[in-house]
VOPAGU-2260 file (C-alpha; in pm, 1 decimal, decimal comma):
REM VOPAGU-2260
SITE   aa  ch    i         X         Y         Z
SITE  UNK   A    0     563,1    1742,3    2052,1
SITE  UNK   A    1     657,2    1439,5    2211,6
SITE  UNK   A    2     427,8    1193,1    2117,6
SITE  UNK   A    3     411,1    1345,3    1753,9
SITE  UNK   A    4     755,6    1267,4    1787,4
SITE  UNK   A    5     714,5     883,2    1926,6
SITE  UNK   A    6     494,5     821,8    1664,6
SITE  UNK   A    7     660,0     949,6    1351,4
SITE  UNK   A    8    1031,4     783,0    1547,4
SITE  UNK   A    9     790,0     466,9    1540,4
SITE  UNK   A   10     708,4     453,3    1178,5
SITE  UNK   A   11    1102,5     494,4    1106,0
SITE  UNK   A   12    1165,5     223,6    1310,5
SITE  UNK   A   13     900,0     -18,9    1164,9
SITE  UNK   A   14    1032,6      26,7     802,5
SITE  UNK   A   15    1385,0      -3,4     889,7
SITE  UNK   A   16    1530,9     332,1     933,6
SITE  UNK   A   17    1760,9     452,7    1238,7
SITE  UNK   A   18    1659,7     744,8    1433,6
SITE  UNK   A   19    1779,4     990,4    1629,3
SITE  UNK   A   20    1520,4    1178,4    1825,3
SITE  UNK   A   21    1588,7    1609,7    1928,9
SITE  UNK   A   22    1282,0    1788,8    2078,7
SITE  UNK   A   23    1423,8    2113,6    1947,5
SITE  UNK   A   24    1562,3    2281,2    1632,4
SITE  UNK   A   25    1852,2    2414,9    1832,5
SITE  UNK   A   26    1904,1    2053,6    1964,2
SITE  UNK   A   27    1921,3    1921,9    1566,1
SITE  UNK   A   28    2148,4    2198,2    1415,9
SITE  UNK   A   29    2368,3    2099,5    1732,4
SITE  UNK   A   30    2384,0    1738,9    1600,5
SITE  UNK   A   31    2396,1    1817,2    1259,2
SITE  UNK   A   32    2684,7    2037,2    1292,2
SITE  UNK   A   33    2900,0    1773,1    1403,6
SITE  UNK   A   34    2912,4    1627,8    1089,2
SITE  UNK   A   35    2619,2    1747,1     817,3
SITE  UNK   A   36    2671,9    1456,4     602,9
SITE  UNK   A   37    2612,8    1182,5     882,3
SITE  UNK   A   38    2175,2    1211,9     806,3
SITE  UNK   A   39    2011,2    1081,9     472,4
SITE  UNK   A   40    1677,9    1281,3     578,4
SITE  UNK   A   41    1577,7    1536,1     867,5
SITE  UNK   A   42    1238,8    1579,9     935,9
SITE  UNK   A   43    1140,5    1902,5    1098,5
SITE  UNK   A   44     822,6    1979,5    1232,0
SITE  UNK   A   45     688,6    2342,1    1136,0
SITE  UNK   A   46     547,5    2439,0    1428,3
SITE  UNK   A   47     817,9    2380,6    1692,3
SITE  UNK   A   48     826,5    2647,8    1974,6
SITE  UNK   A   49    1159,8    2882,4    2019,4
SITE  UNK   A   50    1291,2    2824,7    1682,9
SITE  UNK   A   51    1051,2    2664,9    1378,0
SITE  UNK   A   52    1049,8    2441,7    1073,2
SITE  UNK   A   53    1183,1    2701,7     850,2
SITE  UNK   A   54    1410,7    2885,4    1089,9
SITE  UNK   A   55    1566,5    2544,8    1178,7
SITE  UNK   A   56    1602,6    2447,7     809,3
SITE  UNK   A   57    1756,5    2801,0     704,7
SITE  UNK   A   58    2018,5    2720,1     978,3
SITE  UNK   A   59    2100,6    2395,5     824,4
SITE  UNK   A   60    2142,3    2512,6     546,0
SITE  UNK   A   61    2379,6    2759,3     687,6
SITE  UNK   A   62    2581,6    2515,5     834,7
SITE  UNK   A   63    2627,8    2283,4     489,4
SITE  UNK   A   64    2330,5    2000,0     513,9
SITE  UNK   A   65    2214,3    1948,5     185,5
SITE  UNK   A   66    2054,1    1642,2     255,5
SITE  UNK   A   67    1660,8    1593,3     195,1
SITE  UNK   A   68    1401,9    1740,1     435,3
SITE  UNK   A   69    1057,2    1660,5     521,2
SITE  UNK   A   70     869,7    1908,4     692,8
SITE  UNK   A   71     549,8    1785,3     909,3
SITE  UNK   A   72     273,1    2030,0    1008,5
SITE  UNK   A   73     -49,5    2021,9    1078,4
SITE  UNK   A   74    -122,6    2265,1     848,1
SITE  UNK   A   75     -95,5    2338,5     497,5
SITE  UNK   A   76     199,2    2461,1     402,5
SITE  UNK   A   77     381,5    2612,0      82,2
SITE  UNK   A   78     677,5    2384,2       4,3
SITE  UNK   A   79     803,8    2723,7    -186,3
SITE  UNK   A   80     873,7    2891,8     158,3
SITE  UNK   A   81    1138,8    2646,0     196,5
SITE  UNK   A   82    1337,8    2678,1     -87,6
SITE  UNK   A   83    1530,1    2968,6      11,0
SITE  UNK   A   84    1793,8    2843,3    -218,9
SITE  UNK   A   85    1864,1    2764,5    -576,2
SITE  UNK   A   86    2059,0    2445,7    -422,0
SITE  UNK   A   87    1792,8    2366,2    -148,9
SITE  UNK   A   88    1808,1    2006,6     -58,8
SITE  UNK   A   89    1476,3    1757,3    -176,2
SITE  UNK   A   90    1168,9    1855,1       5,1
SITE  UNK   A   91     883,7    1717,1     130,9
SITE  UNK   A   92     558,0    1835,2     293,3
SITE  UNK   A   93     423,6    1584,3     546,4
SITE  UNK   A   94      63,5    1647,1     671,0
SITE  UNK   A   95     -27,8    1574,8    1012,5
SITE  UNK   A   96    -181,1    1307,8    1081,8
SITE  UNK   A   97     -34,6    1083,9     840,8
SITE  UNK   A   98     -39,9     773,3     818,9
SITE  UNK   A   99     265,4     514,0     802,4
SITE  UNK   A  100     174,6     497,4     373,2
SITE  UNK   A  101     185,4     853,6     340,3
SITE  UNK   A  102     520,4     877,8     570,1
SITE  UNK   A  103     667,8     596,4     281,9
SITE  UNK   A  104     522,5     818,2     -16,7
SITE  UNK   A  105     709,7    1112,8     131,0
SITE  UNK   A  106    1047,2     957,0     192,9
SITE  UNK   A  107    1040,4     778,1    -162,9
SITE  UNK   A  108     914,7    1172,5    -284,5
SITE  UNK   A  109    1316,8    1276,7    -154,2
SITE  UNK   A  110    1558,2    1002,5    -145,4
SITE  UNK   A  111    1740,8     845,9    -426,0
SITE  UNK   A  112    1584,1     482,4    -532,3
C-alpha cells in the first residue's frame, strides 16, 4: 500500500536509516538479487497482492539473503510460519498501525547492537 509504505519509509528516514522503496515482492527479490548482502533489514508487508510476505521471503531466501526481516501486517501473525529454515535470518513481527517506538523496538528486536 502506498501510503503504508510512505509512512513506514518516513519513520526510517526520521531515525536515520536509508531506504529504498518497491511496491511489490517481485520488485524486492529483483533488487535484492543484485547483490543480497547490500540490505541490513527488509521489511515485507504480509498482505501484498500477486506475491505475499511469506512467498516473497521464501524467495529471498532462495536467492541467499540472510539478512533480518520484519514482516508488517495488520493482522496477527505466527512468526513460526516464517522460519522455513533452520538458518532463517532474525525476524520480526510488526503490527499495523505501529507507531514510530514500536518500529525502533522491532529493528533493535533483529539487528546487532
Amino acid at each position: 500500500d502506498d501510503m503504508v509504505r510512505f509512512v513506514c519509509s518516513g519513520m526510517l528516514h526520521m531515525i536515520h536509516h536509508e531506504v529504498v522503496e518497491v511496491s511489490s515482492g517481485a520488485g524486492a527479490l529483483d533488487i535484492v538479487r543484485k547483490d543480497t548482502a547490500a540490505f541490513d533489514v527488509i521489511f515485507l508487508d504480509d498482505g501484498m497482492p500477486e506475491m505475499d510476505g511469506l512467498e516473497t521471503f521464501r524467495n529471498l531466501l532462495q536467492i541467499g539473503y540472510r539478512n533480518p526481516v520484519v514482516i508488517c501486517s495488520g493482522r496477527d501473525v505466527s512468526i513460526d510460519a516464517f522460519q522455513v529454515l533452520p538458518d532463517s535470518p532474525p525476524l520480526a513481527v510488526l503490527i499495523k498501525p505501529f507507531t514510530i517506538q514500536r518500529l525502533q523496538a522491532a529493528l533493535a528486536s533483529v539487528l546487532p547492537r
